[in-house]
KOLDRENNU-500140 format. One line per field, with one value per residue (C-alpha): residue in three letters; x, y, z. Coordinates in pm, 1 decimal, decimal comma, padded with zeros to 6 digits. Each point is the difference from the previous one (the first is absolute). Layout:
BEGIN
resn <- c(ALA|...) $
X <- c(X|...) $
Y <- c(Y|...) $
Z <- c(Z|...) $
end
This chain:
BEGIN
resn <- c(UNK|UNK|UNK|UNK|UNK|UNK|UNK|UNK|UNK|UNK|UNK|UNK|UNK|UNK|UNK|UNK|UNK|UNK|UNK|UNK|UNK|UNK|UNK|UNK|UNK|UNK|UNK|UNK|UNK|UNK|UNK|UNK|UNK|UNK|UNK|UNK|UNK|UNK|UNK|UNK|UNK|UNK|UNK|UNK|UNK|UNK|UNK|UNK|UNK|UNK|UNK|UNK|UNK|UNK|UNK|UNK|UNK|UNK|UNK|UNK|UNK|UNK|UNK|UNK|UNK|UNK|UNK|UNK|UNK|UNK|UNK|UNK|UNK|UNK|UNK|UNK|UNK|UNK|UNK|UNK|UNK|UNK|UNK|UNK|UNK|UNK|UNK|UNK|UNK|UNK|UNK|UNK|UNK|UNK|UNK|UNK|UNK|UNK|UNK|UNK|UNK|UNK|UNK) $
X <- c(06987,7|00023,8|-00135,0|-00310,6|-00044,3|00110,5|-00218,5|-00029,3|-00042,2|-00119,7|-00042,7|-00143,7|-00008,2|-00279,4|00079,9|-00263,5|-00350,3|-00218,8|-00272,7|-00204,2|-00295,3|00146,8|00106,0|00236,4|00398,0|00334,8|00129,2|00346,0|00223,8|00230,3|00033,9|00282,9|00012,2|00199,9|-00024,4|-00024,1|-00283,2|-00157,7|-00312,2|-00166,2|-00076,2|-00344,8|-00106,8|-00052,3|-00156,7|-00142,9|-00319,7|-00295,8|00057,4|00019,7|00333,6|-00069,0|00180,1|00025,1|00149,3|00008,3|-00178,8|00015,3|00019,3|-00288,0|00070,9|-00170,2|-00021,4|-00098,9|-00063,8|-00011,0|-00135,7|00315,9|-00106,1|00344,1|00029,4|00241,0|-00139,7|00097,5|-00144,9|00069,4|00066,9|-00256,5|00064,2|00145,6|00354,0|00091,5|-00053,0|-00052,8|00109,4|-00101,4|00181,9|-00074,5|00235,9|00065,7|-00121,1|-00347,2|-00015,6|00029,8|00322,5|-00039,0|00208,2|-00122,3|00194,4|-00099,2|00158,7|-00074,7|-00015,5) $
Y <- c(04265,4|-00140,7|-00295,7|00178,6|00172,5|-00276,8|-00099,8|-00343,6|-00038,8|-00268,6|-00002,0|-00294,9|-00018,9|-00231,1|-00109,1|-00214,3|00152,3|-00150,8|00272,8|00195,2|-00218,9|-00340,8|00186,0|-00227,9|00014,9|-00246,0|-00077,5|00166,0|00287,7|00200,3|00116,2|00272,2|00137,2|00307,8|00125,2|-00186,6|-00229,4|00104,3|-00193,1|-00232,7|00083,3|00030,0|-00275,7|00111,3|-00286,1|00020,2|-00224,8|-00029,0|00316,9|00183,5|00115,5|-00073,6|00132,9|-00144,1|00135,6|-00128,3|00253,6|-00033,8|-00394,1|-00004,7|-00034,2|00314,6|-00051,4|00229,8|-00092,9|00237,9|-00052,9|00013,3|00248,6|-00001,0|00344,2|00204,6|00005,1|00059,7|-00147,4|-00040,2|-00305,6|-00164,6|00155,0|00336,4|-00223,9|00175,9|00073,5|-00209,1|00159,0|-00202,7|00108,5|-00220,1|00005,4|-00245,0|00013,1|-00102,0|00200,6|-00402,4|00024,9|00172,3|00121,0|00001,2|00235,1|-00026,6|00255,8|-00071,6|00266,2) $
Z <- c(04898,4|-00330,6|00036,1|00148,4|-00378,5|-00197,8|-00291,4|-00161,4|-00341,8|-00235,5|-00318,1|-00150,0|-00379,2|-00138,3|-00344,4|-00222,3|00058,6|-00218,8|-00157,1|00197,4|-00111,3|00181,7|00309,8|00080,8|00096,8|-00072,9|00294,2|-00012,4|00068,2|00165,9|00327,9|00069,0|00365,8|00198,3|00335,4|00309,4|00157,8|00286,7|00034,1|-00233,4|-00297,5|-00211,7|-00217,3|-00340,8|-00301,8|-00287,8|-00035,4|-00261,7|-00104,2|00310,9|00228,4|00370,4|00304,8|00315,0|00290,0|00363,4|00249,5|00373,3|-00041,7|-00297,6|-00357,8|-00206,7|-00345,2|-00290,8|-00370,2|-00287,7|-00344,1|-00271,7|-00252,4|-00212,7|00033,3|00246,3|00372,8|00360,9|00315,9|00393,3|00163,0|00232,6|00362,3|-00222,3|00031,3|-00304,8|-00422,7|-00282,8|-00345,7|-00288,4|-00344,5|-00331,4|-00291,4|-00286,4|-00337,5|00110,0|00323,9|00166,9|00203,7|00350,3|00264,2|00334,6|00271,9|00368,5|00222,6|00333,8|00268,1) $
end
């Protein structure tokens, strides 16, 4: 059925990273969303330089934090829930875009 094979995707657009050097984010962006909701969704932030993902698992919370390099990457969620893509752009390589496509 179609709901069985829908996908959820988010892509979160984080705008203001400082330099690579500080590490740190703006809080602020855009969130633009398609597909249906089906269960509850990952938690995806952005703190001291690092993007953590958390995801509920058989009543526990899993969480899994990557370093941000400021180059492209691509990760699975904690509890394989799904894929990060990370993709920079800007004139500085300091805007990102964050996609999570849940399976």
């Amino acid at each position: 059925m179609l709901w069985n094979k829908a996908k959820r995707t988010v892509f979160i657009a984080i705008i203001g990273m400082s330099a690579l050097s500080a590490g740190q984010a703006i809080g602020g962006g855009y969130v633009h969303f398609t597909g249906a909701l089906v269960e509850g969704p990952c938690k995806v932030t952005m703190k001291e330089g690092k993007l953590i993902s958390s995801c509920l698992q058989e009543s526990h919370q899993v969480s899994r934090a990557r370093q941000v390099t400021y180059q492209n990457d691509s990760f699975m969620l904690p509890a394989d829930a799904g894929q990060v893509d990370i993709e920079w752009f800007g004139p500085h390589n300091n805007w990102g875009k964050v996609t999570v496509d849940y399976r």
